[in-house]
C-alpha positions as CSV (number, residue, x, y, z in Angstrom):
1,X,13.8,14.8,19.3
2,X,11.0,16.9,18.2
3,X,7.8,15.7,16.0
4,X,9.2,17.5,13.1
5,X,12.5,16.0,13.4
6,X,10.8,12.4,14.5
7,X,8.6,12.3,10.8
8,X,11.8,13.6,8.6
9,X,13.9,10.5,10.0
10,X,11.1,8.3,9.2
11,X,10.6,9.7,6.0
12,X,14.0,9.3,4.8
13,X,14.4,6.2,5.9
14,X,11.4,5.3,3.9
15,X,12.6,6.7,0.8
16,X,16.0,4.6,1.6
17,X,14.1,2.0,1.8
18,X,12.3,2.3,-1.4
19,X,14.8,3.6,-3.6
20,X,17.3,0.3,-2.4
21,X,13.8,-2.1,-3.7
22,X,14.7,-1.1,-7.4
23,X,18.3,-1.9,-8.1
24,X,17.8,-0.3,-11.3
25,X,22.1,0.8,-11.9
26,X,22.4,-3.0,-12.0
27,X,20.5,-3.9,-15.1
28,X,21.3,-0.9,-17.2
29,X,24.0,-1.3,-19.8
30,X,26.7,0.9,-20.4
31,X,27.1,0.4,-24.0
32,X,24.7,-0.5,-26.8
33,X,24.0,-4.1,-28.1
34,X,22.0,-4.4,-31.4
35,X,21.5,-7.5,-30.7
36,X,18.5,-7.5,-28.0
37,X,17.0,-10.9,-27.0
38,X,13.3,-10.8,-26.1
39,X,14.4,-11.9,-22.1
40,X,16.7,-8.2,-22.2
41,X,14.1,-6.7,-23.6
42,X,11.7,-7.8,-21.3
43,X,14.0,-6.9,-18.5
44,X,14.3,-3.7,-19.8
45,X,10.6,-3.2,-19.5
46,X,10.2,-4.0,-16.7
47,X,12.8,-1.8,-15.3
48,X,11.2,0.9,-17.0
49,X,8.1,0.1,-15.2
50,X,9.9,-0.2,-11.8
51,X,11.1,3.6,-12.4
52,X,7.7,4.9,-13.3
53,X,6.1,3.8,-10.2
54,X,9.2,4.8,-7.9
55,X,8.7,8.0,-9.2
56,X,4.9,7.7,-8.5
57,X,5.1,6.1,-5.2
58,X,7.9,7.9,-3.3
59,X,5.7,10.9,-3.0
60,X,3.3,8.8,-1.5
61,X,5.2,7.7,1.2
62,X,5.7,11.1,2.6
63,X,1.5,11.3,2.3
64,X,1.3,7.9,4.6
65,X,3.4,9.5,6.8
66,X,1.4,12.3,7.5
67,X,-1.6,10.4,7.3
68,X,-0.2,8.2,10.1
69,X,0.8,10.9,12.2
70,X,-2.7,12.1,12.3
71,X,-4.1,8.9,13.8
72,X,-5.1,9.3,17.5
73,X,-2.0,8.2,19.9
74,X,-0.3,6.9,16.5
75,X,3.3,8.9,17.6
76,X,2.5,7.7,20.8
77,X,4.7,4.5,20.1
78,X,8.2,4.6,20.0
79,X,10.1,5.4,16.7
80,X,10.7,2.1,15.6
81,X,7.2,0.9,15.9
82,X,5.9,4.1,13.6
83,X,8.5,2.7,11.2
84,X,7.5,-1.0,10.9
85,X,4.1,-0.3,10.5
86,X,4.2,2.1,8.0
87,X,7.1,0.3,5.9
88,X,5.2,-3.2,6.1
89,X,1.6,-1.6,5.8
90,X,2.4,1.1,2.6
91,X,1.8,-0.8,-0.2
92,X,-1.6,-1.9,1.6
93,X,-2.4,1.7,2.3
94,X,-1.2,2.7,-1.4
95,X,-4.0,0.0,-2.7
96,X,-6.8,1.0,-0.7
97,X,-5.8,4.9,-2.0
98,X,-5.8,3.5,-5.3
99,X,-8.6,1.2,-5.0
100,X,-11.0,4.0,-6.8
101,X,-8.6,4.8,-9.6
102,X,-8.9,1.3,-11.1
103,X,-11.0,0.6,-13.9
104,X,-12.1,-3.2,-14.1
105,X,-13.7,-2.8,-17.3
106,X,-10.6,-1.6,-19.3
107,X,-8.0,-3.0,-16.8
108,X,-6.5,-0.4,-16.2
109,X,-5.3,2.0,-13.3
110,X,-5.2,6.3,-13.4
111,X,-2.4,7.5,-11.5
112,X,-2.6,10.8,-9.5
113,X,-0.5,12.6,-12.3
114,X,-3.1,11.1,-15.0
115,X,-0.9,8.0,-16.4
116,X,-2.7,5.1,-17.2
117,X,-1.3,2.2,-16.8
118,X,-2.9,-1.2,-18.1
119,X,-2.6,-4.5,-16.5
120,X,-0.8,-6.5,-18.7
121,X,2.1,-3.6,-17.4
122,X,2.0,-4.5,-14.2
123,X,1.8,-8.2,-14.9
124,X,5.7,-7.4,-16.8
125,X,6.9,-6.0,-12.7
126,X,5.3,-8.4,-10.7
127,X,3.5,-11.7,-12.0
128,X,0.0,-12.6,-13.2
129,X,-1.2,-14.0,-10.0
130,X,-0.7,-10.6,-8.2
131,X,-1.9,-8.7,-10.8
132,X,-5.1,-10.3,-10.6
133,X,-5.3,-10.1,-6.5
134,X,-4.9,-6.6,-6.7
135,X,-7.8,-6.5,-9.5
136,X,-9.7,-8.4,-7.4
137,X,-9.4,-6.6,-4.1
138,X,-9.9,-3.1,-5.8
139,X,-12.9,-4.2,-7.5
140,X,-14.2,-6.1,-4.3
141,X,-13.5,-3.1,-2.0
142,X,-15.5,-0.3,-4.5
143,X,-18.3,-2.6,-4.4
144,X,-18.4,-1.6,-0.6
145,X,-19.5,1.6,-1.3
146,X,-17.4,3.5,1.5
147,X,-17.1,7.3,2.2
148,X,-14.4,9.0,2.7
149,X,-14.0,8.9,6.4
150,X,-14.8,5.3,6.1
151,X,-12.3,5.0,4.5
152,X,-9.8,6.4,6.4
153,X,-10.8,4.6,9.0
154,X,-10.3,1.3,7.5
155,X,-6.6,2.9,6.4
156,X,-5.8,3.5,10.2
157,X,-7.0,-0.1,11.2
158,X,-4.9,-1.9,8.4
159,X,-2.0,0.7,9.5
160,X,-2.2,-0.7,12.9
161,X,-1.3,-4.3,12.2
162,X,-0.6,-5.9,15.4
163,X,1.0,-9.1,13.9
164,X,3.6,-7.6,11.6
165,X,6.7,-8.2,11.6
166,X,9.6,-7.0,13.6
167,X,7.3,-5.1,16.1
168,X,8.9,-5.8,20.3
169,X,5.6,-4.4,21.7
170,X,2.7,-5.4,19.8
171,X,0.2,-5.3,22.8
172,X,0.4,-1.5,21.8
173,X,-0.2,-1.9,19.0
174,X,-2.9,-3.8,19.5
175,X,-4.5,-1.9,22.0
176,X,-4.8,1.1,19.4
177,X,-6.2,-1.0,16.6
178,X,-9.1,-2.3,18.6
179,X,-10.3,1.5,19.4
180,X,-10.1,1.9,15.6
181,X,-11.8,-1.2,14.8
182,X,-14.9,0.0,17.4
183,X,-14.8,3.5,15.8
184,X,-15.4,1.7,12.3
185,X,-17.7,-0.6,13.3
186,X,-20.0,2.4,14.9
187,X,-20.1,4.3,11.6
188,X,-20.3,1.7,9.6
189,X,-23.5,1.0,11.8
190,X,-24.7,4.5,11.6
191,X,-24.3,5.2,8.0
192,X,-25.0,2.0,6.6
193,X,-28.1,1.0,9.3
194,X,-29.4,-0.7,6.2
195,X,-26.2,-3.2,5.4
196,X,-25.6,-4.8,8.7
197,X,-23.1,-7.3,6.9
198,X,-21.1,-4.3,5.6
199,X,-18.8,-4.6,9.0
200,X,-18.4,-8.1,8.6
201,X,-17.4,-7.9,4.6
202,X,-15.0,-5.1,5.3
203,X,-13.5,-7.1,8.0
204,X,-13.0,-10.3,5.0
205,X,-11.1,-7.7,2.5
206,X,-9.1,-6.9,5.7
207,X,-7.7,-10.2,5.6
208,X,-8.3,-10.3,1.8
209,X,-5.4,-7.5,1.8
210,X,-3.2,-8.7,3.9
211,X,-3.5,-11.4,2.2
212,X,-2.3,-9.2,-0.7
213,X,0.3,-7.1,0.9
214,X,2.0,-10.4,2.1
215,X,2.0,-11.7,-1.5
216,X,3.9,-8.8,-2.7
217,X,6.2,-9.0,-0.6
218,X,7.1,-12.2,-1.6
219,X,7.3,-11.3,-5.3
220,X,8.9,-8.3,-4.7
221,X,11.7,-9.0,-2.4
């Protein structure tokens, strides 16, 4: 199989993935009802929500993708592995990404196209506690003060998750995370010779975001 071939089969087993998380035919109705409680109506929100960020996020996952593929030895592992890892690590990824377009002030976030969307939103597709994890780690993580490469960086380390699920060979795995975990740490210590807790804080919203990820999981699924 070649690599194009290889990154279309993950891709669109991706998007299967995603697009099977929002069961949206199954709360639409058919007909009309003039008589719409506040739980339907709620419902219908949030379904409404669930479609605007589908339609957000499924471009994204083809952008993971290629990010992924660019990460020294990352198509090195087999198939399955690139496709656990970047399933289970996306919505980690997409926060990190997103982590500048948040505004804590007005609690909102800016989407790539230019929608805003405000908190209390997301609070109607996932729940208050999340909400305010994500809010937290966004905030937390600009504080940092990272660069762009940093940043990147920091993507490819959370990417290469050892510990997630459903991985048969995570020794691999492994094996490339720590090479990316040294690579940070050096230019963290090179462009930051003045913060030399800034490795150690980045390595707390690690686990601060897994932390996350994990919880979203569980609200979402």
């Amino acid at each position: 199989m070649s690599a194009g071939e290889s990154e279309t089969n993950i891709t669109e087993t991706l998007l299967i993935c995603q697009t099977s998380d929002w069961p949206v035919e199954r709360y639409v109705s058919s007909g009309s009802d003039p008589v719409v409680d506040r739980t339907d109506l709620l419902e219908r929100q949030k379904i409404s929500m669930w479609e605007s960020l589908a339609a957000y996020t499924t471009p994204e996952i083809q952008r993971v993708v290629e990010f992924a593929k660019r990460i020294p030895n990352f198509t090195d592992l087999i198939q399955e592995h690139q496709l656990v890892l970047i399933k289970t690590g996306f919505f980690e990824l997409w926060l990190i990404r997103m982590a500048r377009m948040f505004n804590p002030q007005f609690c909102t976030i800016t989407l790539s196209d230019g929608e805003i969307i405000c908190r209390d939103q997301l609070e109607i597709i996932y729940n208050t506690d999340l909400v305010r994890s994500i809010f937290q780690f966004a905030s937390g993580f600009n504080d940092l003060h990272l660069n762009d490469g940093e940043i990147g960086l920091f993507c490819a380390v959370v990417l290469l998750a050892p510990d997630r699920v459903g991985l048969s060979d995570a020794r691999a795995v492994e094996a490339q995370q720590e090479k990316l975990i040294e690579a940070l740490k050096l230019q963290l210590s090179r462009n930051h010779s003045s913060d030399p807790q800034l490795f150690s804080n980045l390595i707390m919203k690690l686990s601060e975001l897994r932390t996350v990820g994990k919880f979203s999981w569980s609200v979402s699924f």
